[in-house]
N, C-alpha and C positions, 0 to 999 in steps of 0.2 A: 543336349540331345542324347538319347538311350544310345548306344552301344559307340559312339563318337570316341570314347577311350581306347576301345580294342583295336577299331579299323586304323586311328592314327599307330597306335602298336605294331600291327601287322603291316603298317606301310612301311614304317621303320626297319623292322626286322630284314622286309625284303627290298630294299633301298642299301642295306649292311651287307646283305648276301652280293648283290651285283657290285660292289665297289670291293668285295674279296676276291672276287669270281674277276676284276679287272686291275687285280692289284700290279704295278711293273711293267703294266703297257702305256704307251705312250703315243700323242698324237704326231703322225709325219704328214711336211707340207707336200700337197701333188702339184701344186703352181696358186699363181694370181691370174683372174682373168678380168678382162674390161664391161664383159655384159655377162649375166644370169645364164644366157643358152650355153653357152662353152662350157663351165661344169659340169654341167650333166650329161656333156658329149663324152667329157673325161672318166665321170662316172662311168659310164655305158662300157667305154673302154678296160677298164680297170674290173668292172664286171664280167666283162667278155674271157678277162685273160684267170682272174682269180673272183670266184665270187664273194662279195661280200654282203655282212648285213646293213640294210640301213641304220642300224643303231651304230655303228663302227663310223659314219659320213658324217663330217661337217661341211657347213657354207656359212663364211661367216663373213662378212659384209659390212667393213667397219666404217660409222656415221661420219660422214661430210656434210659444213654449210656452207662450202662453194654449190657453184655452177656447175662445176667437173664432176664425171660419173664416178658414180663409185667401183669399185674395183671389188670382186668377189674372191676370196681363198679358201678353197678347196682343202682339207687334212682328213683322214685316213686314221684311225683306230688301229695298230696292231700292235700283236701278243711281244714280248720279249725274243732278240734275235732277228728280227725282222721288219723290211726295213722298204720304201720305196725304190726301186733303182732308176736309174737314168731317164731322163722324160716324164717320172712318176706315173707309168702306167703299169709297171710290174711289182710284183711283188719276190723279194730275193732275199734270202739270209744276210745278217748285219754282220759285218767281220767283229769278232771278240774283243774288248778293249781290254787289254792287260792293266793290272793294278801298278802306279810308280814304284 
């Protein structure tokens, strides 16, 4: 297909930019929850106190073939130095780890 080269190109290019733009951060857990409605109550929370974007949110929901529910976890995108604290609904400066 006519120009199928470039757009794969320019998807690359800017697929390169966002993984620069996110290089040193790192995902932190906000909890496990039992049903789907609880995250997004945490969400709302955690939005209230610091806003974030949705592209920084996971829900990640890992496969069971039991009977038993699945359990959903909750993590959080943030920059370098920063870090969930207590309850995982704030967001607070990560204490410095000094090198051994």
């Amino acid at each position: 297909m006519p120009g199928q080269r470039k757009r794969k190109r320019k998807q690359d290019e800017e697929r390169g930019r966002r993984v620069d733009a996110y290089a040193g951060w790192r995902w932190h857990s906000a909890d496990w929850f039992p049903d789907r409605a609880s995250p997004v109550e945490r969400v709302r929370l955690l939005d209230a106190h610091h806003p974030l974007d949705e592209g920084r949110l996971r829900i990640d929901t890992p496969c069971t073939r039991t009977d038993a529910p699945a359990h959903s976890h909750l993590r959080v995108l943030l920059p370098p130095g920063l870090a969930l604290g207590a309850g995982g609904t704030t967001v607070v400066a990560a204490p410095v780890q000094e090198g051994p």
